[in-house]
N, C-alpha and C positions, 0 to 999 in steps of 0.2 A: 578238387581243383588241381591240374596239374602244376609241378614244381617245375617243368621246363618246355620246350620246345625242340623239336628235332626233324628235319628231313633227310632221310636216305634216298639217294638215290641212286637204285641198283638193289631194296630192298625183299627183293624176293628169293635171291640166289642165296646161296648157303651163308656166305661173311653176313650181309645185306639181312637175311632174315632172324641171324644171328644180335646185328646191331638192334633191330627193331625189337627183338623180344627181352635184352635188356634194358635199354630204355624205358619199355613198357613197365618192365616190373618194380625202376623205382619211378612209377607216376609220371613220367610225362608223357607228352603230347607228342604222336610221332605220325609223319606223313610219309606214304612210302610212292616212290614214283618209281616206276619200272614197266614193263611189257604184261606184266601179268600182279591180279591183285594179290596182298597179303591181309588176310583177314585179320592178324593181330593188329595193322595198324590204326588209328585213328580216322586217315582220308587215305585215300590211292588217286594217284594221279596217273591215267593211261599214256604210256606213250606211245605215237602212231608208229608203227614197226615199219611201213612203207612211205613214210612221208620224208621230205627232203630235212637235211640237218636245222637249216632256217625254219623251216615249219614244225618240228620237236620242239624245238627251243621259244616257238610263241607258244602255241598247246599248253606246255608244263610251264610258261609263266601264265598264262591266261588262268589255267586252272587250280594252280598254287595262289594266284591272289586271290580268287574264290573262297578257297579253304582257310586260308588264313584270316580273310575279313580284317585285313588291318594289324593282324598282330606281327611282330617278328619274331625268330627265331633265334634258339643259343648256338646252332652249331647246323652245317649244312653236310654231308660228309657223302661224298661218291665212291661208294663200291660195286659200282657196275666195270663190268667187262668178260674177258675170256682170253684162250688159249688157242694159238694156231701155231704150228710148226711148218716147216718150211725154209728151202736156200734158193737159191734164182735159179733151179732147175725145175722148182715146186710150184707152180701158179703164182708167182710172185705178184704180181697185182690182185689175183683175186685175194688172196691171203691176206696182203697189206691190206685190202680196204675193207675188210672183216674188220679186223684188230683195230683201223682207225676208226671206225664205228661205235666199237662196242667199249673203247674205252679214252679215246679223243672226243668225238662226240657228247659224250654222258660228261666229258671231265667239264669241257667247255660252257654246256647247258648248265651245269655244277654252276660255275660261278657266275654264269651270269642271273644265275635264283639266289647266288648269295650277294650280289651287289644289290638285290632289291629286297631281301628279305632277311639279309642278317645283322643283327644289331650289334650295336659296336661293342670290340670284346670277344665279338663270338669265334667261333670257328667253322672254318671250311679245310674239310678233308677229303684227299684223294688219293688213288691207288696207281701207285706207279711198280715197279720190280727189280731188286737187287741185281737180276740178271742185265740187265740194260743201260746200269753204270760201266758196261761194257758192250764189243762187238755180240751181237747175239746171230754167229751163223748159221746154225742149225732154226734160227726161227727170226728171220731175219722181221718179218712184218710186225709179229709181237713186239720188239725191242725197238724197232721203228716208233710204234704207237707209245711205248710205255716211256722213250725215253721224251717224246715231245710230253707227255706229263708229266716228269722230271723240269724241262725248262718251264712249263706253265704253274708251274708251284713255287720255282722260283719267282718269277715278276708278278704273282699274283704277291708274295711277298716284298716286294718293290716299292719303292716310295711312285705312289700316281698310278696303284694300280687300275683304284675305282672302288675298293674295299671298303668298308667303314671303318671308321678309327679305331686301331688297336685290336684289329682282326687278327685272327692268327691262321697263314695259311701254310699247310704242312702236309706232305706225300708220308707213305708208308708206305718201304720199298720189303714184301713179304719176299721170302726165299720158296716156302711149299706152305701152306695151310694146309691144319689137319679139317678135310672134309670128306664127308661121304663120298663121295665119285672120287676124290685122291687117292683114298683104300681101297675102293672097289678098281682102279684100275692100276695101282701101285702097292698089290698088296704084299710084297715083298720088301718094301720100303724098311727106312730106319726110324720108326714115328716118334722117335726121343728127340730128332731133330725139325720135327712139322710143329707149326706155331700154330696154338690153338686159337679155336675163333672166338671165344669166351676173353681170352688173354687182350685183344686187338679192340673189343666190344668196350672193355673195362679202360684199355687206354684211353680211346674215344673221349670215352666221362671225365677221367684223369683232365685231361688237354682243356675239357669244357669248364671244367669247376677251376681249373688256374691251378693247378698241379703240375709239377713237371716241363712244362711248358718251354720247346725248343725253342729258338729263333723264328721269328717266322719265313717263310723261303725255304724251309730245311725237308730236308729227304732224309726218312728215319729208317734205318734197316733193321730188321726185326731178323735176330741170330739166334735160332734154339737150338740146344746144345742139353742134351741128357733130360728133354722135356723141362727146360728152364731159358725161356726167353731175355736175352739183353737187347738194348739199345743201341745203335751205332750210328753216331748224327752224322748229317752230311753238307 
């Protein structure tokens, strides 16, 4: 019998597959929704890579109520997205509408599986970027997308968001995650200062078991400094 309930979505990419396989291993229930399956999860829910935003977002309600059969969930948590660099000499439209895809889109879809499928209490998490509390002009589309999920994590913390009562909704603004592809093409880096994905997986549970638990609205910056992560609310 699982001890809990959980959807990722975004769970096949490095954080994403990282959340799903801790979860897994203390018992519960985890549904992964992403572009591509993950075997370790419980359900996979496809999402249509060429269908319009409106139509992602019926697909992955349609088929998360499926899955669920009624039950809800403790915690919804979006780590879907990516990286695009770029200044308004760079394809600046195509670039922004990357970046708003792959992590607007996903955020958005986010909460509206948690206004149907998270029970009150639980949590919805999303991924926003320390860089984006500021001008980000070397990548301008990235900062673009990440800072509107910065504002949608605030009024999803808002009184009349649409939430369930005593949701807790809260960004995680990383600096670098240590991930495979970050070494493989930053191997020069300073990895005493990459926030591990273990570290991020474990807060997740923290946040869900009523641990620690910021404000809801809040943007958490995640600072590692000699392979030792602090907090920095926002």
């Amino acid at each position: 019998m699982a001890t809990g309930r959980i959807i990722v979505y975004g769970g096949r990419g490095a954080l994403g597959a990282a959340c799903v396989n801790h979860f897994k291993a203390i018992n519960w229930w985890v549904a992964n929704v992403d572009l591509s399956i993950n075997d370790k999860a419980d359900a996979n829910v496809m999402v249509p890579r060429d269908a319009s935003w409106a139509q992602q977002e019926d697909v992955v309600v349609r088929e998360l109520t499926k899955v669920l059969d009624g039950e809800k969930v403790n915690a919804v948590i979006c780590v879907a997205g990516g990286w695009a660099g770029g200044n308004t000499t760079k394809e600046l439209c195509q670039q922004s509408d990357l970046m708003w895809r792959q992590s607007v889109w996903s955020s958005i879809i986010a909460a509206t599986v948690a206004t149907r499928f998270l029970m009150p209490g639980g949590v919805i998490a999303l991924t926003g970027a320390k860089a984006a509390l500021e001008g980000t002009p070397g990548m301008i589309g990235y900062g673009l997308a990440k800072a509107a999920v910065h504002q949608l994590t605030k009024s999803l913390g808002s009184r009349d968001s649409g939430l369930p009562e005593g949701a807790l909704a809260v960004a995680i603004l990383p600096v670098t995650l240590d991930t495979e592809m970050n070494r493989k093409w930053m191997p020069n880096a300073d990895f005493g200062t990459w926030t591990p994905l273990s570290f991020v997986a474990e807060l997740f549970y923290k946040w869900v078991k009523g641990e620690d638990r910021p404000k809801t609205g809040s943007l958490v910056t995640l600072v590692t400094e000699n392979y030792v992560t602090d907090l920095v609310i926002h």
